[in-house]
N, C-alpha and C positions, 0 to 999 in steps of 0.2 A: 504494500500500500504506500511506503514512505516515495516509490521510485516514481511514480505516477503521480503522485502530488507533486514532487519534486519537478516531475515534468511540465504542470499543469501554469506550475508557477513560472516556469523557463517563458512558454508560451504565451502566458499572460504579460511577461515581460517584451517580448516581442524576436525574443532567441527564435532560432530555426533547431527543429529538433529531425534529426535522420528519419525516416519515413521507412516504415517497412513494406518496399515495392509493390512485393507477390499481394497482399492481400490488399494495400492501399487501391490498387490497380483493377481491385475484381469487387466493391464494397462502396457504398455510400451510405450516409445518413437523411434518414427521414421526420424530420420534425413535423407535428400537427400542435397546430394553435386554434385557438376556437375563436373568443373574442379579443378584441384590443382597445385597449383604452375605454375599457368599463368598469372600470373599478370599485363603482358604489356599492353596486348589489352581487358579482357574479365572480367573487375571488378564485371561483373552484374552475372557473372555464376562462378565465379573464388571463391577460399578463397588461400590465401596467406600460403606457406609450413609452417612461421611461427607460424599462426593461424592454423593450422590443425595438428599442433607437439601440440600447448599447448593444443587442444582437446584432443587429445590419452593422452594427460599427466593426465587432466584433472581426465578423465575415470580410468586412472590405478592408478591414485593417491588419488581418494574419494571414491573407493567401488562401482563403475558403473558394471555391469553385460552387456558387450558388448554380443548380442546373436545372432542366425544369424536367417533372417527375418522368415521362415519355421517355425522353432521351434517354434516360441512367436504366430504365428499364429495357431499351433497345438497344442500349450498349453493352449491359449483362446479358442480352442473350445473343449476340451477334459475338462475345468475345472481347468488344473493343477495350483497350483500357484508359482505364477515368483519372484524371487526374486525382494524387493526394487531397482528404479533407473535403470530398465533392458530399453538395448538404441539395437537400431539395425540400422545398417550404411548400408545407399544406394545411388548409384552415376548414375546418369539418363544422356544419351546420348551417351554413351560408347567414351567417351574421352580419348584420347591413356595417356592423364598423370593420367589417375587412374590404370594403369598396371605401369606409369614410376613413380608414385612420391607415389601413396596412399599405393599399395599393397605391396613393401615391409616395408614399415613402421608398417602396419597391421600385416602385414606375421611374422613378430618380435615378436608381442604382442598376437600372437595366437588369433587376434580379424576377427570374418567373417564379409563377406560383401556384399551387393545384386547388379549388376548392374542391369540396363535396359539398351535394347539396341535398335534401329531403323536399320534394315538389310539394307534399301535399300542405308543407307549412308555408310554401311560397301563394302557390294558390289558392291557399284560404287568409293570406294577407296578414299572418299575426305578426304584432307588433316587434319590430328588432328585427328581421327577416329583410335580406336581400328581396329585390324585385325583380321579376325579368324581363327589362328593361335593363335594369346596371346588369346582372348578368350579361345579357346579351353584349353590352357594350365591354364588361370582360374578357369575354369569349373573343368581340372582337381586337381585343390588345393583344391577344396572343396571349391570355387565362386560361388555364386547362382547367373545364368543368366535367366531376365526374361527380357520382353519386352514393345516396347511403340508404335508398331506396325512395320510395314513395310515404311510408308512415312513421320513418325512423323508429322503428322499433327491431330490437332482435328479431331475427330470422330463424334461427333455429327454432326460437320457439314457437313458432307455426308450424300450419301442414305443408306436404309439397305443394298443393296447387294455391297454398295463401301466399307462401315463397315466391312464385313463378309469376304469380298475378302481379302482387307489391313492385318486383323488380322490370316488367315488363310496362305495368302503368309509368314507372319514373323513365325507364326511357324512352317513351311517347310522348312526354309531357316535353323532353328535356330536348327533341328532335322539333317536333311543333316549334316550340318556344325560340332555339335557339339555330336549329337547321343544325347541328351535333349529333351523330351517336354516341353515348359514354361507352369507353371502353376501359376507364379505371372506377370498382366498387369499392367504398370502406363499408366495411360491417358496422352497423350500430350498436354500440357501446365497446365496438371491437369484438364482437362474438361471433360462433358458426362451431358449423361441425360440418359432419363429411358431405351430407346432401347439398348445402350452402356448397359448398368449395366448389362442388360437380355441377353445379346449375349455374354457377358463373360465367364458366368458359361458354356453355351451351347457348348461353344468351350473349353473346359475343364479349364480355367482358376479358383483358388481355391480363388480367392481376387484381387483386383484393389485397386489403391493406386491415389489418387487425390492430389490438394498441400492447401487444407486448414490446417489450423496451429493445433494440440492440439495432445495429447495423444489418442493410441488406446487404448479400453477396450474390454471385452465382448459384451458388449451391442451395439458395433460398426456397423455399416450397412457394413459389409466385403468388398463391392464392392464400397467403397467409401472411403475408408479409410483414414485417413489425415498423414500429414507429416510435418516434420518443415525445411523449406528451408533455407538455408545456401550461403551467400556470403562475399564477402570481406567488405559490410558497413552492415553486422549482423552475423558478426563470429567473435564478442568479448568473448574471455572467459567466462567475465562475465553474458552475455545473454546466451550462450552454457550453463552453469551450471542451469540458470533458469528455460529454455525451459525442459533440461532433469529430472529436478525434479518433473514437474509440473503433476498434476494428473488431469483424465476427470475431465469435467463438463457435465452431462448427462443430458440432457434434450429429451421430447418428446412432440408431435403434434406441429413440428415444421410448419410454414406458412411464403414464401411458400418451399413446399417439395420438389420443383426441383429445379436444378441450373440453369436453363434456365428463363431466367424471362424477362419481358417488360422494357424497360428504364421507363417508367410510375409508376410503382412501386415504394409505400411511405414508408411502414412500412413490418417489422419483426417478429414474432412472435413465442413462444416458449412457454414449460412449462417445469420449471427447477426440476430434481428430488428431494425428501425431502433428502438422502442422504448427498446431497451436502451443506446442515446445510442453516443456516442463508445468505438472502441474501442482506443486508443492506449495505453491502459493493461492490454490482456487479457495475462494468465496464465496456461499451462497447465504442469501436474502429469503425471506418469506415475509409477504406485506402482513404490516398491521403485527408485525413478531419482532424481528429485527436478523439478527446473524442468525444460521442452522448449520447445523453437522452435517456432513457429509464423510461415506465412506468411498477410499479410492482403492478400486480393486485390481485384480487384473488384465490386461490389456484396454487401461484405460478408460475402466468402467467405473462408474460414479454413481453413488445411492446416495438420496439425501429422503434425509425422514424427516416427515413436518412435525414441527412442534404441537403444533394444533389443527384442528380438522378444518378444510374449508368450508365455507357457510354461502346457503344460498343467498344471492341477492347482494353477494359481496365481489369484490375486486380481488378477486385469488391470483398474487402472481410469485414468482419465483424470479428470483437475479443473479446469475452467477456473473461473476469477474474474476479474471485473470490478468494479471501485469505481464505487458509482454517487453520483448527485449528493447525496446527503444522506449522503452518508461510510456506508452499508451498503456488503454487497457483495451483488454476485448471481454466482450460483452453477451451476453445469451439470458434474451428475456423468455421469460412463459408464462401463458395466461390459460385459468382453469375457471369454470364453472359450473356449478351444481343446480340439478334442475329444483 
């Protein structure tokens, strides 16, 4: 932990820290922000204009590569490689202060950005909601508008044919509206399970984006993508600098493979790749707990047993870190749910 703080601080000083190529090269960062500069009533979905100036400051003052989400997605699958530190900014709920406070602060910095949007809150006009109208005029700057269905609400916990309907209504609204097909979905509240994942692609979407925490890579499950959430008690600069330096941590036969799980459920389990070097230093998190144990077995297999059971209705996630050799960290979020 000391060598990554140690790092963090290099960075914030404006030092240039070695870059580890292989995976800078195959990896970005995805931030989602909800509102900006709301800060009377909505601390929990809000970051304050201050903390969202000293981000863009951040980005255009340490060599960040703001990209807009398409690209970094058609870069990871074509192979290409992305510059170190490449970040791509997305704002979920179509909140009218990301057309009043974010976009032209962005539009300045020639930096793009992804909304998502839920149609049926636009179309029934509730109050703080984008219009479309400014969408439209988003779309036409060159704003990637994708979606988070029609009634924002989890997906999984519908039927198939309420699933298929919900997501087929938003992109009819969003085609009419804006003369766009969406081809990027976020999950509502970041949920899903396997039917969700499978009805994506089917209805032409090209990736879904969930809210577990880490870095995307190549080796990403497309339709599950993770993102690093963003508010007013975790939009200090100095976590914004962490978060977007941080590189995967790739692991496979993960247990268990769905996000849907029993509150019954004790343990976690993973196998961490050899890429990711040495793991004598790994950490895991469990929200709303704080540290947990983990056992490291053989051939780089990892059990972590939760302290306590997850609960429905809750934010069940898990955090592992690992410090890697040039003082970043890599990172591997998980998000659980019980019905």
């Amino acid at each position: 932990m000391k060598r990554w703080l140690a790092a963090l601080a290099l960075l914030l000083a404006g030092a240039s820290i070695t870059t580890h190529e292989g995976l800078a090269a195959e990896s970005a960062v995805v931030l989602v922000y909800q509102r900006v500069g709301e800060a009377d009533r909505h601390a929990s979905s809000n970051v304050t204009l201050a903390q969202f100036e000293a981000h863009l400051a951040l980005f255009s003052a340490q060599g960040y590569k703001v990209r807009a989400l398409p690209d970094i997605l058609a870069a990871l699958d074509k192979g290409t490689k992305l510059p170190a530190r490449t970040v791509a900014l997305t704002f979920d709920n179509g909140f009218a202060s990301v057309a009043r406070e974010a976009w032209p602060r962005l539009k300045r910095l020639d930096f793009p950005f992804t909304v998502f949007i839920a149609t049926d809150a636009i179309d029934a006009g509730e109050p703080g909601q984008l219009d479309w109208a400014t969408l439209r005029a988003l779309a036409k700057d060159g704003v990637t508008i994708g979606t988070r269905g029609a009634a924002n609400r989890p997906l999984w916990r519908r039927s198939a044919q309420e699933q298929r309907a919900d997501l087929e209504h938003a992109i009819a609204r969003i085609e009419t509206e804006i003369g766009q097909r969406p081809t990027l979905l976020a999950f509502p509240d970041g949920e899903y399970d396997a039917s969700v994942q499978a009805l994506a692609p089917a209805l032409g979407f090209t990736a879904a984006f969930a809210l577990a925490s880490g870095p995307i890579h190549a080796g990403s499950n497309r339709f599950a993508l993770p993102r690093f959430e963003l508010s007013e008690a975790y939009a200090a600069p100095e976590r914004v600098a962490l978060i977007t330096s941080s590189l995967p941590l790739p692991v496979n036969a993960l247990e268990p493979n769905d996000i849907v799980v029993a509150k019954t459920l004790e343990a976690i389990a993973f196998t961490v790749d050899r890429s990711a070097g040495r793991l004598d230093e790994l950490a895991c998190y469990q929200s709303r707990v704080g540290p947990i144990a983990h056992e490291l077995g053989p051939d780089r297999h990892v059990r972590i047993r939760l302290k306590v059971s997850f609960q429905s209705g809750h934010n069940n996630r898990i955090n592992c870190t690992l410090p890697a050799d040039d003082g970043r960290v890599r990172w591997l979020g998980l998000q659980y749910v019980v019905p």
